[in-house]
N, C-alpha and C positions, 0 to 999 in steps of 0.2 A: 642869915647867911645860908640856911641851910634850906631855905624858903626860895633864894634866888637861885641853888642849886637845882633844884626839883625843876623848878619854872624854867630854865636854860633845856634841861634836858627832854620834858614833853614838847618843849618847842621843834627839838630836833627829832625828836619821832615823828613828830606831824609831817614834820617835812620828809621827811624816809618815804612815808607812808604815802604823801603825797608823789611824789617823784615816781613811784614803783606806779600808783593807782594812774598817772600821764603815760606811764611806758606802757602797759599794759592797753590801756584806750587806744592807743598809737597801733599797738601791734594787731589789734582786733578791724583796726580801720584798713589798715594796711592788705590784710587777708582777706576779706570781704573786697577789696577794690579790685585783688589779684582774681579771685573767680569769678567777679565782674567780668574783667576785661577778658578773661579764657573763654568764657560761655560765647560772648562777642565775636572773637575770632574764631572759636569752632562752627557758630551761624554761617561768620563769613566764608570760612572753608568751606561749608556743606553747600554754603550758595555758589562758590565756586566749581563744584562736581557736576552740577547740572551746565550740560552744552549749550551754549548761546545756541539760540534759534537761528536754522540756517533754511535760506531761500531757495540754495540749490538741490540738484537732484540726490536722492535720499540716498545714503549709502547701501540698502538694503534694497533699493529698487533699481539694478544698473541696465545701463543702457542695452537697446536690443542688441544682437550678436546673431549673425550669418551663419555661425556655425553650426552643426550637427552636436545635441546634446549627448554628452557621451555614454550614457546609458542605452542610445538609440545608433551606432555607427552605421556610418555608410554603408551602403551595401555594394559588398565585393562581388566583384566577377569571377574571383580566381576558384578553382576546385577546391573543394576540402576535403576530407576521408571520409563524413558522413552526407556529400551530397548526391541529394536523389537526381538521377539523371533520368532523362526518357528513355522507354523501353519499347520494342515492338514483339509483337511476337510472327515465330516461324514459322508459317504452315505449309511451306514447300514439301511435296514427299511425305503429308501427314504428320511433319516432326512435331509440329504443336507445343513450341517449345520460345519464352520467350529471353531476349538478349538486350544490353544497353542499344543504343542507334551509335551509327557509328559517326566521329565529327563532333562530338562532346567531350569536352575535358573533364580532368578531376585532379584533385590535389594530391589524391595518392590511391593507390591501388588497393584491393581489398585483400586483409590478410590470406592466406595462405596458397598465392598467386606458384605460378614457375614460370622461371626465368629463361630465356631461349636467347642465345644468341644467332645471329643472321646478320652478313654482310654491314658488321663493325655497330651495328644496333643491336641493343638488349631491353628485346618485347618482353612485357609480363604477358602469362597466359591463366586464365582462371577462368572455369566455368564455362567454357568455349568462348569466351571471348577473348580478344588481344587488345593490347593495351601498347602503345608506341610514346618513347620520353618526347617530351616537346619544353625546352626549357627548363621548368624546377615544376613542370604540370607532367601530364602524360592524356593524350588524346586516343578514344577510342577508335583502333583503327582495323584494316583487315591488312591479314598475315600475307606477306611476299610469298610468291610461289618458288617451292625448293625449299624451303624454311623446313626441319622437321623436326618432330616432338617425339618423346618418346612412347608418350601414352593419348587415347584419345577421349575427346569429351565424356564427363556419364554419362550424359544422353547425345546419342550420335544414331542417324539411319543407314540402314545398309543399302546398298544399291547396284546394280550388276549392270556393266555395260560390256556387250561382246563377249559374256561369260568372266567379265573381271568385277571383283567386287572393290565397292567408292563407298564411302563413308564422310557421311555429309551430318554438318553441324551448321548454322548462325551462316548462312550461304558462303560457306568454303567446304570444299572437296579433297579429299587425305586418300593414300592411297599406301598401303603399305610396303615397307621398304626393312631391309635388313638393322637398320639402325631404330628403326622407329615408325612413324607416320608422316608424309611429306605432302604440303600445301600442294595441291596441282591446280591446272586448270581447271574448269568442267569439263566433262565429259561431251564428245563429239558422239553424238548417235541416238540411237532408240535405248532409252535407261527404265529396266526394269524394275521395278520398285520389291522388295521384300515382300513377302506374304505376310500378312498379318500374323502375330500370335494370339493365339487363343486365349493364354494365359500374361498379362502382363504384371511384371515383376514391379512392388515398391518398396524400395529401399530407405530405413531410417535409424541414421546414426546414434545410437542411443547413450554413448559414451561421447558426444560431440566433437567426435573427429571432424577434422576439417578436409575442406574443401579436395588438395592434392593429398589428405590420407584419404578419404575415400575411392579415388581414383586410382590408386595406388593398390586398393583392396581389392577392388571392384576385377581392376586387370588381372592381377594373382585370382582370385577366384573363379575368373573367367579361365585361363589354363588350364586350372585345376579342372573344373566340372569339364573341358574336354577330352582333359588327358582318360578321366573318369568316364564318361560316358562315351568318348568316340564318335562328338560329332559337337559339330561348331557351326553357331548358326548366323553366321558371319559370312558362311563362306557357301559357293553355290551348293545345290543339293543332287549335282548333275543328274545321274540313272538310278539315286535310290528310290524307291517303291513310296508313295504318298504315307501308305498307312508306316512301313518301317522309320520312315523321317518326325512322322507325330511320334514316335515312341520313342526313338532319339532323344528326340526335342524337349520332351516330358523329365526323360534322365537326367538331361542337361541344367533344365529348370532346377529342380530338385538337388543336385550336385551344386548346383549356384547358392540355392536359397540356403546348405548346411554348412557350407564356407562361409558366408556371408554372417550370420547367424553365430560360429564360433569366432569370430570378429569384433562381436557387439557389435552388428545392426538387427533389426528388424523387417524380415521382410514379409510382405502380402504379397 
């Protein structure tokens, strides 16, 4: 009895044993067939990232274009603030002195221009040249007669007709006037030119004033060395004596160059 006991019971461990040792097989087949098939479709997916071969035009090589690369734009006509225009220079009356040409635009005027109004237009003026708006440009142009400024170019010659002294810049003629200096015509007649100076003044802004502060200086200093010296070389030298006019003139110089000088310029 206890013989068929025992024998019943190894029977059913074998079979335990057996059942677990089937699942187990199962379960080992089962994982192995799973990273099978993973590895499979990760191939396929990786085949699928690569772009079917195409016969048209490459996306990185596109079609010609007409237009201007834009690192390279067109080239404009219009002025800018830093465009170089042509210049000539003056040597009517020895002024030796040169200016834009006139008939040229620019996109904007150079800083530290003045402003003149005339007959419902507002000319820039800097450096003897004028400046007239044209649009959203401004063209260089020459100043209407009757127009007046208050002060006159740095560099400007004097000139004497009929005993009247003209003062001539960039081929326009000023004439002084209670308010200022006023555009005329030229002079009708025999125009006597200024004597030479012996001594010519150069003036250099050393604290870089500009443009109308030096013109500004320049005229204040100019008073001053008359009011100083008692003689103005601007103006005729009717009956004074050759040698007392050099010695004048000398004063003058000198009264120029120590205004000038507590100013902050430098002059030779």
């Amino acid at each position: 009895m206890v013989n068929m006991y025992n024998t019943s019971r190894y029977f059913v461990l074998r079979f335990i044993l057996a059942v677990l040792s089937g699942i187990m097989i199962f379960g080992f087949t089962q994982t192995a067939s799973a990273q099978e098939r993973g590895s499979r479709q990760g191939e396929f997916r990786g085949s699928r990232s690569q772009p079917t071969p195409s016969y048209g035009a490459p996306q990185s090589q596109s079609a010609p274009s007409c237009r201007a690369p834009q690192s390279q734009p067109a080239p404009s006509y219009r002025g800018s603030r830093y465009q170089n225009i042509p210049s000539y220079r003056d040597s009517r009356y020895q002024h030796n002195r040169s200016y834009p040409v006139r008939g040229h635009y620019v996109g904007a005027v150079p800083r530290g221009y003045y402003p003149v109004n005339h007959g419902g237009v507002r000319y820039r003026y800097y450096g003897g040249a004028w400046y007239r708006p044209y649009g959203s440009r401004f063209v260089v142009s020459a100043p209407p007669f009757g127009l007046i400024v208050p002060f006159l170019p740095l560099y400007y010659t004097t000139l004497w007709v009929g005993g009247a002294p003209y003062y001539y810049a960039n081929d326009v003629y000023y004439t002084q006037t209670t308010d200022g200096y006023m555009v005329v015509e030229p002079p009708k007649g025999e125009v006597q030119e200024a004597p030479p100076s012996d001594e010519k003044m150069f003036i250099y802004p050393r604290k870089g004033q500009s443009e109308k502060q030096q013109l500004d200086d320049r005229y204040e200093c100019h008073r001053w060395a008359v009011d100083q010296s008692h003689y103005d070389p601007t103006k005729p030298p009717g009956s004074m004596p050759e040698s007392e006019a050099s010695k004048k003139h000398a004063d003058y110089h000198r009264a120029m160059g120590a205004c000038l000088d507590a100013r902050g310029y430098t002059v030779k």
